[in-house]
C-alpha positions in Angstrom: 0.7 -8.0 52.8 1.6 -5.2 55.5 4.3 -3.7 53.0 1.9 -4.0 49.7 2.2 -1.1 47.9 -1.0 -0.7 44.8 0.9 1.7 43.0 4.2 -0.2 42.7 2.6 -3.4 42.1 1.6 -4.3 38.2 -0.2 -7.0 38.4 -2.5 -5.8 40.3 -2.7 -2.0 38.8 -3.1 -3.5 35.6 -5.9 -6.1 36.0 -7.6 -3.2 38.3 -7.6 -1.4 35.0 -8.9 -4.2 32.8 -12.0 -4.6 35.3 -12.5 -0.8 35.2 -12.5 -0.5 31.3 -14.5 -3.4 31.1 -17.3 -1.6 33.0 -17.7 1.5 31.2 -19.1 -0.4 28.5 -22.7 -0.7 28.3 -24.6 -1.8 29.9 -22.7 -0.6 32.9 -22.2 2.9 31.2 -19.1 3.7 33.9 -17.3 5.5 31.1 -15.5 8.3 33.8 -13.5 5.2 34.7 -11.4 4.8 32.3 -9.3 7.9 33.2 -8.7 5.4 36.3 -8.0 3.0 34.1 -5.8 4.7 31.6 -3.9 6.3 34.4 -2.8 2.7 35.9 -2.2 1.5 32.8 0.5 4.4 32.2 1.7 3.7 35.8 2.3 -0.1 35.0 4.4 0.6 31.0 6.3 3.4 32.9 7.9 1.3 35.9 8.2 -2.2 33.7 12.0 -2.5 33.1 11.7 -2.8 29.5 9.1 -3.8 26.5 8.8 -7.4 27.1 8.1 -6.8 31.0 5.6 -4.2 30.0 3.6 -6.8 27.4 3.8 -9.5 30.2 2.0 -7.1 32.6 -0.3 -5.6 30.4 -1.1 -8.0 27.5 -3.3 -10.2 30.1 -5.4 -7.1 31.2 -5.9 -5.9 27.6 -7.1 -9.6 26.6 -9.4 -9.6 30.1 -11.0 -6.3 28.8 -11.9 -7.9 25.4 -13.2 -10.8 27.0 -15.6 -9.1 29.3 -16.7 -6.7 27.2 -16.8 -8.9 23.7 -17.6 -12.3 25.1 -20.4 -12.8 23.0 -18.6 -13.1 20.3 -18.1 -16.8 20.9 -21.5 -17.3 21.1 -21.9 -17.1 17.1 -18.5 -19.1 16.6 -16.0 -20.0 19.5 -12.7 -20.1 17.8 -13.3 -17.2 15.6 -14.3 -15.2 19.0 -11.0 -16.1 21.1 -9.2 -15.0 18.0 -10.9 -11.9 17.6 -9.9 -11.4 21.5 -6.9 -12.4 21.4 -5.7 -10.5 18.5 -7.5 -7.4 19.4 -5.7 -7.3 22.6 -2.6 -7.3 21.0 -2.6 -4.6 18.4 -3.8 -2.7 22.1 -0.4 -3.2 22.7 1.3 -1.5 20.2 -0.2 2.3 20.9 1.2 1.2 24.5 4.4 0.3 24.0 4.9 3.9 21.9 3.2 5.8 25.0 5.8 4.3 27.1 8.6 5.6 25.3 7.0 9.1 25.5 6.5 9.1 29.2 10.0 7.6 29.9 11.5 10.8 27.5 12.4 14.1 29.4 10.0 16.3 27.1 7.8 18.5 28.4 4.7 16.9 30.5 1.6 18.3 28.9 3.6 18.0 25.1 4.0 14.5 26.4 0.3 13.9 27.3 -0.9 15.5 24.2 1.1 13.2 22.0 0.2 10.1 24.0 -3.8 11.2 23.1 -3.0 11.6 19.8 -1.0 8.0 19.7 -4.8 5.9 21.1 -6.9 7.9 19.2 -4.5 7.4 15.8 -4.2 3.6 16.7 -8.2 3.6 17.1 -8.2 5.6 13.7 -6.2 3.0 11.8 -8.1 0.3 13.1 -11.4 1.4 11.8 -10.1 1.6 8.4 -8.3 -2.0 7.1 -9.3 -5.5 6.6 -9.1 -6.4 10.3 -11.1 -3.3 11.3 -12.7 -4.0 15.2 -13.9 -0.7 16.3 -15.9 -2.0 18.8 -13.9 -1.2 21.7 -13.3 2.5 20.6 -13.0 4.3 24.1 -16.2 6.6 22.8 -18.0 3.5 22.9 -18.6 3.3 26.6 -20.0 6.8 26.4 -22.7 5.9 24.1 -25.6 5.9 26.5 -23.7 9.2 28.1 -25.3 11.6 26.1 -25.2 14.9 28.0 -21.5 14.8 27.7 -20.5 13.8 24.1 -22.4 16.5 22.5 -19.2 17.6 21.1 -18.9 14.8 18.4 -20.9 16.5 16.4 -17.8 18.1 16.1 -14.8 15.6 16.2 -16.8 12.6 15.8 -16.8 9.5 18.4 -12.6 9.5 18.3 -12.7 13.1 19.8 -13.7 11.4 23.5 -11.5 9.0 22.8 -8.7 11.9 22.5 -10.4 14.0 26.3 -10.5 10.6 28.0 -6.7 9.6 27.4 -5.7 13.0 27.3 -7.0 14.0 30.9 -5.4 10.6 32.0 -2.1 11.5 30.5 -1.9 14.7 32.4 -3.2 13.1 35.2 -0.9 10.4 35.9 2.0 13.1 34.8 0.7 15.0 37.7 1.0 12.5 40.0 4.2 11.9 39.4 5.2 15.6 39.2 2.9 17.3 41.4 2.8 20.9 40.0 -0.1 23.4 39.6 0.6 23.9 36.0 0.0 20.0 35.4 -2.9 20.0 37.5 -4.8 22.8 35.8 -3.9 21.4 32.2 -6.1 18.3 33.7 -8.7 19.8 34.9 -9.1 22.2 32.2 -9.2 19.4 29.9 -11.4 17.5 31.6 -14.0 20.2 31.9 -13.8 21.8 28.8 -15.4 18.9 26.6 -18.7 18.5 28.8 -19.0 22.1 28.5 -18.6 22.2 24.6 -20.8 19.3 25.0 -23.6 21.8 26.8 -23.0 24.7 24.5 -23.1 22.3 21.4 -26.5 21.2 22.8 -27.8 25.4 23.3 -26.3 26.5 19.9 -27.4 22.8 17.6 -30.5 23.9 15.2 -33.0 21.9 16.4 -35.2 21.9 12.9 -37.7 19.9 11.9 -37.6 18.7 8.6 -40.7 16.6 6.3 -41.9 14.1 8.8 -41.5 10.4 7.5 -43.9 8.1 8.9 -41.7 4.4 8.5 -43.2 1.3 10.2 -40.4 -1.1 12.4 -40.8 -4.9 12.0 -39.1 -7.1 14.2 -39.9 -10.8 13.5 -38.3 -12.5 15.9 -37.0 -15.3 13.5 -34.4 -17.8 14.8 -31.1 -17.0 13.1 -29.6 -20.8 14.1 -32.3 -22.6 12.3 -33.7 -22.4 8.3 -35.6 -20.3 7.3 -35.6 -18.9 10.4 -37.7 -21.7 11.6 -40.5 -21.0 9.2 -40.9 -24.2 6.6 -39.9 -22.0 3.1 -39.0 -18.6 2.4 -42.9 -18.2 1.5 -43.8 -18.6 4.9 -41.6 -16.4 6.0 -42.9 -13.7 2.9 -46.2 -14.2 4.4 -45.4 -13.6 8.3 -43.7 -10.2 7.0 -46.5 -9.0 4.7 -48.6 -9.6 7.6 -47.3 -8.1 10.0 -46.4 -5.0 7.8 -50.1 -5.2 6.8 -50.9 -5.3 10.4 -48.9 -2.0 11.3 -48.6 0.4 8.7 -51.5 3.7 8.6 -52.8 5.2 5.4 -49.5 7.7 6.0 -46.4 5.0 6.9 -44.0 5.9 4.3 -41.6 3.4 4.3 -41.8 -0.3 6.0 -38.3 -1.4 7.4 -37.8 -5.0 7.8 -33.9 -6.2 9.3 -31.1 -7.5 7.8 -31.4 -11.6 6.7 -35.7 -11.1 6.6 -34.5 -13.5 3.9 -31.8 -15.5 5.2 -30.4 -16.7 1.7 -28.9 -15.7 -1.2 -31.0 -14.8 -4.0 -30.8 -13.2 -7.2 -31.7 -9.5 -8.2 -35.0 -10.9 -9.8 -37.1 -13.1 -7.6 -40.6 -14.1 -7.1 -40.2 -13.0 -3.3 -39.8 -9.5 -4.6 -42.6 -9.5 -7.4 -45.0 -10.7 -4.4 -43.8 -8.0 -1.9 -44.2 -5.4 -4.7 -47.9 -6.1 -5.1 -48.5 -5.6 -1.9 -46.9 -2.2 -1.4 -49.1 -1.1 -5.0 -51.9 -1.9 -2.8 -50.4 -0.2 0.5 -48.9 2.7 -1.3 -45.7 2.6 0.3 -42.1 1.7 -0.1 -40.1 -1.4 1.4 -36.1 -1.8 2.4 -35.2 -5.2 3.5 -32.3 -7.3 4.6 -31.3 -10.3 2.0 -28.6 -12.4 0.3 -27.8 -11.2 -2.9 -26.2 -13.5 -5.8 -24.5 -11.2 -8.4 -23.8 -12.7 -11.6 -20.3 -11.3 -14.0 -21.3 -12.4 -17.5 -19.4 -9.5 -18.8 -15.9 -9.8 -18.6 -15.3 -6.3 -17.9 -17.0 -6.3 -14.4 -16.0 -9.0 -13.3 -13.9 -8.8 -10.4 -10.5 -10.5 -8.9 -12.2 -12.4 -6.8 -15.0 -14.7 -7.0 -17.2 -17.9 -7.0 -18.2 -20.5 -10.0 -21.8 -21.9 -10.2 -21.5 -25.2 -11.5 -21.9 -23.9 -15.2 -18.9 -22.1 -14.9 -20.7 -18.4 -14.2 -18.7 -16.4 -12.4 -20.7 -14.7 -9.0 -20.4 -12.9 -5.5 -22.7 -13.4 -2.6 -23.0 -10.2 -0.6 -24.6 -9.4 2.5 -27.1 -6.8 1.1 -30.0 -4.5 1.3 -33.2 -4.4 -1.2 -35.3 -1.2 -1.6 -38.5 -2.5 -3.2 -41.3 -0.1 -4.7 -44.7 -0.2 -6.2 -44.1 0.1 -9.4 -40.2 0.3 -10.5 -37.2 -2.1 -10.3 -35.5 -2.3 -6.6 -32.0 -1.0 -5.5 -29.8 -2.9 -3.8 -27.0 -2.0 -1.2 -24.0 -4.3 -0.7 -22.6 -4.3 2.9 -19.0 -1.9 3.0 -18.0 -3.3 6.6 -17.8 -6.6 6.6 -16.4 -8.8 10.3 -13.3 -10.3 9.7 -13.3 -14.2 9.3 -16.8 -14.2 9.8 -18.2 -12.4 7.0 -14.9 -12.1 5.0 -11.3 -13.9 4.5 -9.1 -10.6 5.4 -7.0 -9.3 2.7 -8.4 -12.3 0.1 -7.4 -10.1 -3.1 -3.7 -9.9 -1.3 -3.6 -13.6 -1.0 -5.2 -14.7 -4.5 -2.7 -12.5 -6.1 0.7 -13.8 -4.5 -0.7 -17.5 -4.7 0.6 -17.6 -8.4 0.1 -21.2 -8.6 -3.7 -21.0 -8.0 -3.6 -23.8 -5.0 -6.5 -21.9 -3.0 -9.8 -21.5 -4.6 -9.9 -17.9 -2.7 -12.9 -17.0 -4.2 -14.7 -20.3 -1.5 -12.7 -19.1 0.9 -13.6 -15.2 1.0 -17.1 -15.5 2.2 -19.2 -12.5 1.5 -18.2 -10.0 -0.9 -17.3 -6.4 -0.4 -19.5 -3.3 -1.1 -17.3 -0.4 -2.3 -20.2 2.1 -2.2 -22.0 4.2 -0.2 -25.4 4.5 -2.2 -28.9 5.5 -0.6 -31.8 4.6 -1.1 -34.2 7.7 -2.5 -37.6 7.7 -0.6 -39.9 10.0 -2.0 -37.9 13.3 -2.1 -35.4 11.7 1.1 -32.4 9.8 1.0 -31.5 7.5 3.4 -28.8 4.3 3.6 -29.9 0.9 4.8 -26.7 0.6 7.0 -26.5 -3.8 7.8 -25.0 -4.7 11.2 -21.5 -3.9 11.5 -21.7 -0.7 8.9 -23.4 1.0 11.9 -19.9 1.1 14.2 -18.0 2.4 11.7 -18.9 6.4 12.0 -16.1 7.4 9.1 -18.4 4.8 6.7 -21.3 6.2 7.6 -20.5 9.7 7.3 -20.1 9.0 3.2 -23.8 8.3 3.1 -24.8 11.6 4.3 -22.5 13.4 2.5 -23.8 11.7 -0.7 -27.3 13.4 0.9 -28.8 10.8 3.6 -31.5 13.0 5.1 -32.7 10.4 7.6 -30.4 7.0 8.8 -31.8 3.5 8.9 -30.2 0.5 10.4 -30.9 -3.1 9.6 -29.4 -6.0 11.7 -30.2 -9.7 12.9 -28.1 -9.3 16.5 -29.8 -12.9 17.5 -26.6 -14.4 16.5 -25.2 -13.5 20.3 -28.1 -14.6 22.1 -29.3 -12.3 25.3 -26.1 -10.8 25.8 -24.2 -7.3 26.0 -23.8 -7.5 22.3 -27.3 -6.2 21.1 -27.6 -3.8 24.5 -24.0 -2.1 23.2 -25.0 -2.5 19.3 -28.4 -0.8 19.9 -26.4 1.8 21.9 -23.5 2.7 19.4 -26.2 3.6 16.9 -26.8 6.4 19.6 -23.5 8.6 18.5 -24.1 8.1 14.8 -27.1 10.1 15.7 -25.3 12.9 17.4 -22.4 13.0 15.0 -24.3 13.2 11.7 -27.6 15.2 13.4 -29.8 12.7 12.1 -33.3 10.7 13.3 -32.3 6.7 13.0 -34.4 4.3 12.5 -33.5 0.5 13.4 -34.9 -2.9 12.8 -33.1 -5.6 14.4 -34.7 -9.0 13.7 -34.6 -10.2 17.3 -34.3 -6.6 19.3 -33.9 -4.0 19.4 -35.4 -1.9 17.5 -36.4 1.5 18.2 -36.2 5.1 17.3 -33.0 7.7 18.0 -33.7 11.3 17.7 -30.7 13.5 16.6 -29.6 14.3 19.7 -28.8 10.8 20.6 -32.1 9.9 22.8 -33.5 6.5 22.2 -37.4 7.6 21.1 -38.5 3.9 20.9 -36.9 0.7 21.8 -38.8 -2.8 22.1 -38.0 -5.8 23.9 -35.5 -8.4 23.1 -36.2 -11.8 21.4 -39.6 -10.6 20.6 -42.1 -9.9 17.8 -42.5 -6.8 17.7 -43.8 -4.0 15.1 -44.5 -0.5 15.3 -44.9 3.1 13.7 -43.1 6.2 14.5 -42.8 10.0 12.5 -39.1 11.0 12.4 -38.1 14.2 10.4 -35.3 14.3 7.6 -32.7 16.9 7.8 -30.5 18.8 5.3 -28.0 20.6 7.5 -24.8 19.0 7.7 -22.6 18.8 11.0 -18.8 20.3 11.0 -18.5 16.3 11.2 -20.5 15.5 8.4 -18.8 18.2 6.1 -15.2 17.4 7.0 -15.0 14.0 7.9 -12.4 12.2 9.6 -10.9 15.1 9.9 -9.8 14.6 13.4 -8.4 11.1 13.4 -6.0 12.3 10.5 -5.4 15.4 12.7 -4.0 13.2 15.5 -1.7 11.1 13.0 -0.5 14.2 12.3 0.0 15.1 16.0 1.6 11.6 16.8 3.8 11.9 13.6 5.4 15.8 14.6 5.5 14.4 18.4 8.0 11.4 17.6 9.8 13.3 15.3 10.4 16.1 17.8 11.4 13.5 19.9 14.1 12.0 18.0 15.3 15.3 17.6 15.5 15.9 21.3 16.8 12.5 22.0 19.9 13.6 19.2 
């Protein structure tokens, strides 16, 4: 041990890193250490002797730092959670491996570093927008409850601390190994100069006040791992939420929220659930969205999709995870989750598979699970719009952008996170919701069915917040708002700016290599 050297040694460099990354997660909230972490992790893919050395070294810490921060995962199913892991550890790999190349070429440093930003942030891109989308781990993530410093996103959206926290590491590490002033003040300029956009984002953001909107928060508290949520029928559990809606709302609540799978089944668009809710809200004088199971039926040949089920009469149907907005006297809307977890909710790439299995030996349409929502409607409250975003919709900030460019005023959340149990899974859920505030400017309001639920202002403080795994219900006046942000307007506008960036750099460098 008298001759160990940390900085020569991989093993230990890289699982170093894996513990640091894994702590700037909430509901440890250490993000400033994954520049630490990002900086040993260049240290260990530069001095591996080739690719293979560099995946033996590195793979392990990437698949630690899933673990940690993602273990819950295999609390709601075990072998669909290691896979998860283990898969998203490995497409970590990739961005690596094309990082190492730049830092092993002779261009210059900060070109170097600028490219290797743009190389995460386009992998982290990519991966929020295919069939085996996890942005969960999204480097912004661990900066969620950081707000005084990520401001900016109002800007770049979430992916632009992605692109200062790898980029300041890039420079960084290239300092270390070439120890010159110009180097060294590329880093710290960099590192500075997004908390101080951050600041002036904060003096300069038009802090207006739109139409209050009274809505009322239920949280039931129903237990996701047993029917009916452990209520005898799906009356009962009608019942416990009229009550408790009756019990909370004021002569003003303009909207009653109530979380995703309030109704955990599958029902069709016309129910007797829904005809009873509605005569309640005649009587309250207010509006309803709720979380349910929906059953669509394709009688018409026309609409009916690739994909899909067979009741035993031979109609042809989709079950989608989906949202109802009920009112007093008209039909309800309904929402169909866009972002759907990979095996869980949905078979990846089903419509891929159905069509090259030409001899029809899989009935994909059992095997795909829920089905997918292609658009991004909102619900119309009174004169406001707002989405019913379920779940996983919420980490997906490029999804839920669409809403408010179709006009979203105000953002609500619906989710059941009492599949995980009293884990970091709701804590870093609850807290993600937090830059969907900031990026889009906009008041949220969140029903979760176990916890929590709460209130998020637009600059990305948490308002409210109950308790976890307990019934709860409450009322709070948020404000809509027109404006849009840079982000809102233009989208993801920066991720495809840093595939551009990564395209030019490697192109440049073949040249150079030539």
């Amino acid at each position: 041990m008298k001759n160990f050297n940390f900085w020569n040694h991989p093993w230990s460099m890289s699982l170093t890193a894996a513990i640091l990354l894994s702590i700037s997660y909430p509901p440890f909230d250490f993000g400033i250490l994954q520049i630490p972490a990002f900086i040993l992790l260049f240290r260990v893919t530069v001095i591996s002797s080739g690719i293979r050395q560099m995946i033996l070294y590195t793979y392990p810490a990437l698949v630690l730092w899933n673990l940690i921060v993602t273990y819950w995962l295999m609390m709601a199913t075990v072998s669909g959670g290691i896979a998860a892991i283990l898969a998203n550890a490995l497409l970590m790999v990739i961005p690596l491996i094309l990082i190492r190349k730049l830092f092993l070429s002779q261009l210059n440093p900060i070109m170097v570093s600028l490219v290797a930003a743009a190389v995460w942030v386009s992998y982290e891109f990519l991966h929020h927008n295919w069939d085996l989308a996890w942005p969960w781990l999204t480097l912004g993530n661990g900066w969620s409850n950081l707000t005084g410093a990520t401001q900016f996103i109002s800007v770049t959206g979430v992916l632009g601390i992605s692109f200062w926290i790898v980029f300041t590491s890039a420079l960084l590490y290239k300092y270390l190994e070439e120890p010159v002033k110009p180097i060294l003040y590329s880093a710290l300029l960099v590192f500075f100069a997004f908390p101080i956009f951050s600041v002036l984002a904060t003096i300069t953001a038009q802090q207006s006040h739109g139409e209050p909107i009274e809505v009322a928060i239920m949280q039931p508290n129903f237990d996701s791992y047993q029917r009916f949520g452990g209520l005898s029928s799906l009356s009962e559990v009608t019942d416990k939420l009229l009550t408790l809606s009756a019990e909370t709302i004021t002569e003003n609540t303009h909207l009653i929220i109530w979380p995703e799978n309030a109704f955990d089944t599958s029902m069709p668009y016309q129910n007797q659930y829904f005809d009873r809710i509605r005569d309640s809200l005649r009587v309250w004088d207010t509006e309803l969205i709720t979380g349910s199971g929906f059953m669509e039926y394709f009688d018409d040949e026309e609409s009916r999709p690739a994909v899909v089920r067979e009741s035993l009469d031979g109609r042809p149907y989709k079950v989608y995870n989906a949202a109802f907005h009920i009112r007093p006297e008209s039909d309800h809307d309904v929402y169909r989750k866009g972002k759907l977890v990979p095996a869980v909710e949905r078979f990846p790439f089903v419509e891929f598979f159905q069509k090259i299995d030409l001899f029809g030996w899989v009935d994909w349409g059992n095997q795909m699970g829920y089905g997918l929502g292609r658009d991004a409607n909102n619900f119309r409250i009174n004169s406001h719009k707002t989405p019913a975003l379920i779940c996983y919709d919420s980490v997906f900030p490029g999804w839920v952008n669409r809403f408010v460019d179709e006009g979203a005023d105000f953002l609500t959340i619906i989710t059941n996170d009492g599949w995980w149990g009293d884990s970091n899974g709701h804590i870093q859920h609850f807290a993600y919701a937090r830059l969907r505030a900031i990026e889009q400017r906009r008041w949220i309001a969140r029903s979760a069915n176990n916890g929590i639920s709460g209130i998020i202002s637009p600059d990305g403080k948490v308002q409210m917040e109950t308790e976890y795994w307990t019934e709860d219900a409450f009322t709070f006046t948020i404000y809509s708002n027109e404006r849009k942000t840079f982000y809102a307007r233009h989208g993801e506008w920066f991720g495809q700016l840093m595939l551009i960036i990564s395209s030019a750099g490697f192109i440049f460098f073949g040249f150079k290599k030539k």
